[in-house]
C-alpha positions in Angstrom: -61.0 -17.7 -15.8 -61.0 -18.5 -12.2 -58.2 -20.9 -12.4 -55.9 -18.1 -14.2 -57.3 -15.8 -11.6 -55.5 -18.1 -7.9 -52.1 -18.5 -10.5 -52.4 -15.0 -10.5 -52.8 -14.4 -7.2 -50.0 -17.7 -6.4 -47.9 -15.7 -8.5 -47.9 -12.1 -6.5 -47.9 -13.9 -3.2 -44.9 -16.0 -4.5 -43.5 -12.8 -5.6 -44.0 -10.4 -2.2 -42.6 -13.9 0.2 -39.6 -13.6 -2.5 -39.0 -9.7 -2.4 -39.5 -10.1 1.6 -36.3 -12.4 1.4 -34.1 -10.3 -0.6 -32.6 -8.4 1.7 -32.6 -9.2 5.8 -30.9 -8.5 9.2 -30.2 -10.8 11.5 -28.2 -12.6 14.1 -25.4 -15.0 13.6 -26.7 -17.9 15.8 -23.7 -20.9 15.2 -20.7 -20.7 13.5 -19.2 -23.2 11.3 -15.6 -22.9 11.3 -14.6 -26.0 9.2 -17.4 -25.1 6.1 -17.1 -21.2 6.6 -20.8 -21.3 7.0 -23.2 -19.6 9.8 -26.6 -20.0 10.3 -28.5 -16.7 11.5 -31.9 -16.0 12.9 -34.2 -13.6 11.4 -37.2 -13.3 13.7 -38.3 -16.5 14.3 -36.9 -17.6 11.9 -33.5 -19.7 11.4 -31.7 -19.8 8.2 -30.0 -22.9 7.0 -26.0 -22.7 7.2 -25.1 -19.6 4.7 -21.4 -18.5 3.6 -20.2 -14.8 4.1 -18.9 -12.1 2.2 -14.7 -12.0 2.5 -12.3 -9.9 0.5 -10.2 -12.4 -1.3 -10.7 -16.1 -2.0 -8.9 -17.5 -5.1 -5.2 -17.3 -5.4 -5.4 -14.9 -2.5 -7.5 -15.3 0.3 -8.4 -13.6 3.5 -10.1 -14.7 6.5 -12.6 -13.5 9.2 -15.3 -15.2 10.3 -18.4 -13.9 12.2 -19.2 -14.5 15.8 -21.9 -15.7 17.6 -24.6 -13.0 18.3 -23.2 -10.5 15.8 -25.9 -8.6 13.9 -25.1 -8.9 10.0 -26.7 -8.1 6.8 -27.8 -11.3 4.6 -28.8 -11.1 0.9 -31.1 -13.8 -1.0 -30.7 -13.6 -4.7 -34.2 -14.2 -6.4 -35.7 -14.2 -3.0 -34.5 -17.8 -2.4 -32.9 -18.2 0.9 -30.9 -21.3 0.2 -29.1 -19.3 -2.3 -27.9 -16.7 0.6 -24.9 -14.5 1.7 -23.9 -12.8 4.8 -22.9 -9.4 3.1 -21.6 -7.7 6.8 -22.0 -6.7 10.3 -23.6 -3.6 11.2 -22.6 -1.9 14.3 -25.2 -2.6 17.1 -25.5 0.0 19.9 -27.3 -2.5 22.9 -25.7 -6.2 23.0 -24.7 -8.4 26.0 -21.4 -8.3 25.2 -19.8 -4.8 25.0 -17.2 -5.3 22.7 -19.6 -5.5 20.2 -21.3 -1.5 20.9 -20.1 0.8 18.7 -18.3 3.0 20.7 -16.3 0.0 21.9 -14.6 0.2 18.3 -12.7 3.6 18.9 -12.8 3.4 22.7 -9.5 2.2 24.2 -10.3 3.9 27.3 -11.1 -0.1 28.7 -7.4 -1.1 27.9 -4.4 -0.4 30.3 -1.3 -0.6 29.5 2.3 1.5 28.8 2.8 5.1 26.6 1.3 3.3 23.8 -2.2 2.7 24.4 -1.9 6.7 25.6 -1.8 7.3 22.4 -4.5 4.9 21.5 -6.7 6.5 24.1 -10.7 7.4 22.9 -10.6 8.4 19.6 -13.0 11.7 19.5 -15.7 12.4 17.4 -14.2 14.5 15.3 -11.3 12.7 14.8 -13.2 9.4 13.6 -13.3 10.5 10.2 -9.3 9.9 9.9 -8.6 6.9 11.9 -9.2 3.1 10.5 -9.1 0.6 13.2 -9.5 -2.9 14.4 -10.2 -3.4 18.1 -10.1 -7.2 19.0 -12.1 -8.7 22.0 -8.6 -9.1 24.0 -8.0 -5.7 23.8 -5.8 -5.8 21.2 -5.4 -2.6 18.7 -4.1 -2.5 15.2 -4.8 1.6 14.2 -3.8 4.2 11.3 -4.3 7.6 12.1 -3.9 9.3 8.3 -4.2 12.9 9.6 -1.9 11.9 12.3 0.6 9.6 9.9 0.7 6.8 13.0 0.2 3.6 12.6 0.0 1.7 15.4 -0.3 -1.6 16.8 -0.7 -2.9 20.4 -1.2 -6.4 21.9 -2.2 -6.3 25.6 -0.3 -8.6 28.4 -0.6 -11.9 28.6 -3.6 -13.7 29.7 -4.1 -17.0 31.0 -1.4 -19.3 29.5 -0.4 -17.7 25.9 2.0 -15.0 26.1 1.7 -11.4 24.1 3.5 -11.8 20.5 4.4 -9.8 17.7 6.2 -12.3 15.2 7.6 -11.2 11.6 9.4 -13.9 9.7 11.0 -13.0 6.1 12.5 -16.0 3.9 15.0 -13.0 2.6 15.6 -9.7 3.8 14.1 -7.7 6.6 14.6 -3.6 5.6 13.7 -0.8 8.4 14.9 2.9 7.3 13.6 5.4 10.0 14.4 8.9 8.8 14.1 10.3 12.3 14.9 8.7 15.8 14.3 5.3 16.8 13.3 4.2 20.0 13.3 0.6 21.4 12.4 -0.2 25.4 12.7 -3.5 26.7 11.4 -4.5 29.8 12.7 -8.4 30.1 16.0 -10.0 28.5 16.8 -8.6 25.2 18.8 -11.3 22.8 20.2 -10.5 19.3 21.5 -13.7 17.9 23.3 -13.5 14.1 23.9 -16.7 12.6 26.9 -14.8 10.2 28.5 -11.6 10.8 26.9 -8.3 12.7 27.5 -4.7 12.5 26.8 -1.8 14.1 27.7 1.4 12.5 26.8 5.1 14.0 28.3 7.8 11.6 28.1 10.1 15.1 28.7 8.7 18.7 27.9 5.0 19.3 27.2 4.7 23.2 27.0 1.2 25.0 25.4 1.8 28.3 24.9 -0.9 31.2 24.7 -1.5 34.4 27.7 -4.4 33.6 29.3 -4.1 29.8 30.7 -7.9 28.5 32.3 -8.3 25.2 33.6 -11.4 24.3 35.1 -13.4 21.5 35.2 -17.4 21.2 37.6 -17.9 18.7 39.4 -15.1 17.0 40.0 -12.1 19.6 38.3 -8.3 19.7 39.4 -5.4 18.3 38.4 -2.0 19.7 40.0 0.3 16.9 39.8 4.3 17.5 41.3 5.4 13.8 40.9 8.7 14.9 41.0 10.8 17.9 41.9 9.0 21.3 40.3 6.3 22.5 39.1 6.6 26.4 38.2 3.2 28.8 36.7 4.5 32.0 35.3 2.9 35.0 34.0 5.6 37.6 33.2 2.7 40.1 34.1 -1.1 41.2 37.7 -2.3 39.5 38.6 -2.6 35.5 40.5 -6.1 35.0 42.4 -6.3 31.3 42.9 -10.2 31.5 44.0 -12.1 28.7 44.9 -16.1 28.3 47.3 -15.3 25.8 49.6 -13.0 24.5 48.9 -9.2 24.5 49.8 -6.4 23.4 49.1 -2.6 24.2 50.5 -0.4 21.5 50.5 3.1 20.5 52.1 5.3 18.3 52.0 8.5 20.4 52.4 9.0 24.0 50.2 6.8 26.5 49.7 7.7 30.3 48.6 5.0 32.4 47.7 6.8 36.0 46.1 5.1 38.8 45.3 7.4 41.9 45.4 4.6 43.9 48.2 1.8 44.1 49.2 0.1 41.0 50.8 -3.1 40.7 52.1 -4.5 37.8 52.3 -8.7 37.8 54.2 -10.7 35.9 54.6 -14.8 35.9 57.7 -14.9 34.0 59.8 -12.0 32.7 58.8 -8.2 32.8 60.4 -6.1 30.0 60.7 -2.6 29.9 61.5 -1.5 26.4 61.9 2.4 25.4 64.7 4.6 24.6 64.6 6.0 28.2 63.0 4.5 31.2 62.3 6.5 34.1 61.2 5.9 37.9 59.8 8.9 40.1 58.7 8.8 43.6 56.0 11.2 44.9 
């Protein structure tokens, strides 16, 4: 009777340590990048290395791995504790390292930067129910806004040796289709480099604006075609050269003015024709 009384008592003690274990918070305490594995410290206590929850990881497969000193969520199945499984982080309001307070998550107030991280600015309280974003320990921001229809996303400046980057590769086609205006500002050297043909099409006014304007053509020459309605070339300051290597030819099939309010010289190497059915010379 005695002996089945201590397996009895074995047995509920076995069963409260196991219950204990089911569910715990803790601290990640090292990181294994190579096994996706992190060991965490609960209490005292120090877990052996554990894998975490992600969202994807057969055909498809995501990654994020936990950092040192976040506070996550770790689940034992049966109470055993070899068996466990970081389920998450919870948000932790004190910790040494700021980016990890709550607040921190929809603050951008610590950021500085151009017109877009304005608009990323501190999110308000009751706003928060709307917005999902991710707020890197860099500074970086990737943000929808659904009662706002933005989406944005913002990489600070560059620190230390790596440069800010935004890359997009496709192996086929790249689509954008804004229904409204588009706005691009560039604050270094802008290059746009097309292995095959490019074309720029405006069904209104196309303007090219620049503090100096070069068009050129390696192999098979330019054409600047007005198909309807005149075509004007203006320079309001410094001199407009028309230089060609070869042979060229201005022709219209109305009138054409060319007026100078200055001097005009007209130079030829070899022969200068004239050619109309009248040719006239006026002096002021």
């Amino acid at each position: 009777m005695l002996a089945n009384q201590q397996q009895s008592e074995l047995a509920a003690s076995d069963m409260q340590h196991r219950f204990a274990k089911l569910i715990s918070i803790g601290t990640v305490e090292e990181v294994d990048y190579e096994l996706a594995r992190v060991k965490v410290r609960i209490g005292e206590w120090l877990t052996a290395k554990l894998p975490w929850l992600t969202h994807q990881a057969a055909q498809d497969m995501t990654w994020q791995a936990p950092e040192v000193g976040e506070q996550v969520l770790v689940i034992a199945p049966s109470g055993d504790m070899a068996q466990g499984i970081i389920l998450g982080s919870l948000y932790a309001n004190a910790h040494e390292q700021p980016h990890f307070k709550m607040n921190h998550v929809v603050d951008a107030t610590s950021v500085t930067g151009d017109e877009l991280v304005k608009g990323l600015s501190a999110v308000g309280a009751d706003s928060r129910e709307h917005v999902q974003r991710t707020h890197y320990q860099d500074g970086a921001i990737v943000q929808y806004d659904r009662e706002k229809h933005a989406y944005d996303i913002f990489v600070p400046e560059s620190q230390g040796d790596n440069p800010a980057q935004i890359n997009i590769f496709s192996g086929g086609e790249v689509n954008i289709e804004c229904k409204q205006n588009a706005n691009v500002l560039v604050h270094g050297e802008t290059d746009i480099n097309g292995k095959k043909n490019i074309s720029i099409t405006a069904t209104e006014a196309l303007n090219l604006t620049g503090k100096s304007v070069h068009i050129t053509s390696k192999e098979e020459g330019t054409n600047i075609i007005a198909e309807q309605g005149a075509m004007a070339i203006t320079t309001k300051q410094g001199a407009m050269t028309l230089d060609s290597k070869a042979d060229a030819t201005i022709k219209t099939s109305a009138s054409m003015t060319v007026k100078s309010d200055a001097a005009m010289t007209i130079d030829a190497g070899g022969v200068l024709k004239l050619d109309g059915t009248a040719i006239k010379a006026q002096e002021g």
